[in-house]
C-alpha positions in Angstrom: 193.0 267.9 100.5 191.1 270.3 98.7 187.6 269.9 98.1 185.9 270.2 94.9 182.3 271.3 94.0 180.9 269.1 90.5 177.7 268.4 89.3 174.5 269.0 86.7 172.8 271.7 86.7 169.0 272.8 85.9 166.8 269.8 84.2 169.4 267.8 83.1 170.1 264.3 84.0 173.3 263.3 82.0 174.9 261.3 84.6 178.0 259.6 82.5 180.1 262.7 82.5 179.6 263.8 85.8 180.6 260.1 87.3 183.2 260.3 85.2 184.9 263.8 86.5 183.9 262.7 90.2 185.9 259.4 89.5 189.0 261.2 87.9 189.0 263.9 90.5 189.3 261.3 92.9 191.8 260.0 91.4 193.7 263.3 91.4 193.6 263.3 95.0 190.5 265.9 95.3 187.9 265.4 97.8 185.0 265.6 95.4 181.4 266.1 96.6 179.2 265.6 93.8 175.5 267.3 94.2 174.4 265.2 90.9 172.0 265.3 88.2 169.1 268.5 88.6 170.6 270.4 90.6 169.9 274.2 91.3 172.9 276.9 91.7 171.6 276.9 95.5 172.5 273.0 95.7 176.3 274.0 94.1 176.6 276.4 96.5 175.7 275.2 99.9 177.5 272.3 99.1 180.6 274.4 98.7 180.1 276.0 102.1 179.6 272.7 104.0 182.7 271.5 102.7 184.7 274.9 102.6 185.5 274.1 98.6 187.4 276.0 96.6 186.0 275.3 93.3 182.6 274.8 91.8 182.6 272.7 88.5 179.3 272.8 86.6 178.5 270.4 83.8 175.6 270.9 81.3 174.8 268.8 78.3 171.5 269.6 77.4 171.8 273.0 76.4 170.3 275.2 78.7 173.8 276.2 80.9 174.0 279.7 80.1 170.3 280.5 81.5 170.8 277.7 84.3 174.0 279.6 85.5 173.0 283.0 85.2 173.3 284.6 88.4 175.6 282.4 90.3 178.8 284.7 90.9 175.9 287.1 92.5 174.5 284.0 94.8 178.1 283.1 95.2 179.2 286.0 96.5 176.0 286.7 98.8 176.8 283.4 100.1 180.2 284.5 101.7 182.0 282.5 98.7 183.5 285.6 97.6 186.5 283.6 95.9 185.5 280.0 95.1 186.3 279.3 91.5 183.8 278.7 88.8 184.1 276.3 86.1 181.6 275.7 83.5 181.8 273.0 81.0 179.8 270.8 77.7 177.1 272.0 75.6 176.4 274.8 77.6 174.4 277.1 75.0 171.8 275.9 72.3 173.0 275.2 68.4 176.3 275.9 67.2 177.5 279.2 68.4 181.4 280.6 67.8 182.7 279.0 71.6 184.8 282.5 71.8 181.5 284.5 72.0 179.9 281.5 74.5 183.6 282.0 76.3 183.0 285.6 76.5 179.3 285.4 78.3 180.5 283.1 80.7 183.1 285.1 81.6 180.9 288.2 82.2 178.8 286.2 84.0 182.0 285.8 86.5 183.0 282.2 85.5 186.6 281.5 85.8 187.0 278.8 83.3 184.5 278.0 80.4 185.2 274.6 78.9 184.1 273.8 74.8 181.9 270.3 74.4 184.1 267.7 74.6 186.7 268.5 76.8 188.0 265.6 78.5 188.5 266.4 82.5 191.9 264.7 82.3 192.9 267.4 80.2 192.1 270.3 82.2 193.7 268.6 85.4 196.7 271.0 85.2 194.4 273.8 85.1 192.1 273.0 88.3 196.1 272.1 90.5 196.9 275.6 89.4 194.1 277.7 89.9 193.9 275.9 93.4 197.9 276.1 94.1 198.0 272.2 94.5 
């Protein structure tokens, strides 16, 4: 069973969303260790090597992701978690902004998969089974 990485990060305390990707991860057959709401990259991260995880998935509603995740490939990979897969999904920026330039940033930033507000996490199911070979 592969183990999944999910949570809030920086100052923001929307819980619904995260509960709700723990509970369908679950569901999926995922062992899914949820660091919660306020959570710093460094929380992410050494959760990911206690449990040997092969994804991270960060959530963000309040609008502060891109400067709350700035940085994390580089901890990542300082960490030893050379390879662990980064997704990054919700309002992640401040205002309406064109999601192919947010898209872009992320991915410079060395996320793997950068999801729009909105997304539902039972549609990205397919996505996480093949980016971890499941």
């Amino acid at each position: 069973m592969k183990s999944i990485v999910i949570g809030v990060i920086g100052a923001d305390v929307h819980a619904v969303g995260n509960k709700i990707i723990e509970y369908t991860l679950s569901n999926a057959g995922f062992n899914v260790v949820n660091v919660g709401v306020l959570s710093s990259q460094e929380d992410f991260i050494n959760a990911a090597i206690e449990t040997d995880a092969k994804m991270i998935l960060v959530s963000s509603l309040y609008g502060h992701g891109e400067i709350d995740c700035r940085g994390m490939r580089e901890k990542c990979i300082e960490s030893g978690l050379d390879d662990i897969i980064l997704y990054v999904g919700g309002n992640i920026v401040v205002g309406k902004q064109d999601f192919s330039n947010v898209e872009k940033r992320f991915k410079e930033m060395g996320f793997n998969r950068i999801f729009p507000p909105g997304t539902q996490i039972e549609s990205v199911l397919d996505l996480i089974k093949e980016d971890l070979g499941v």
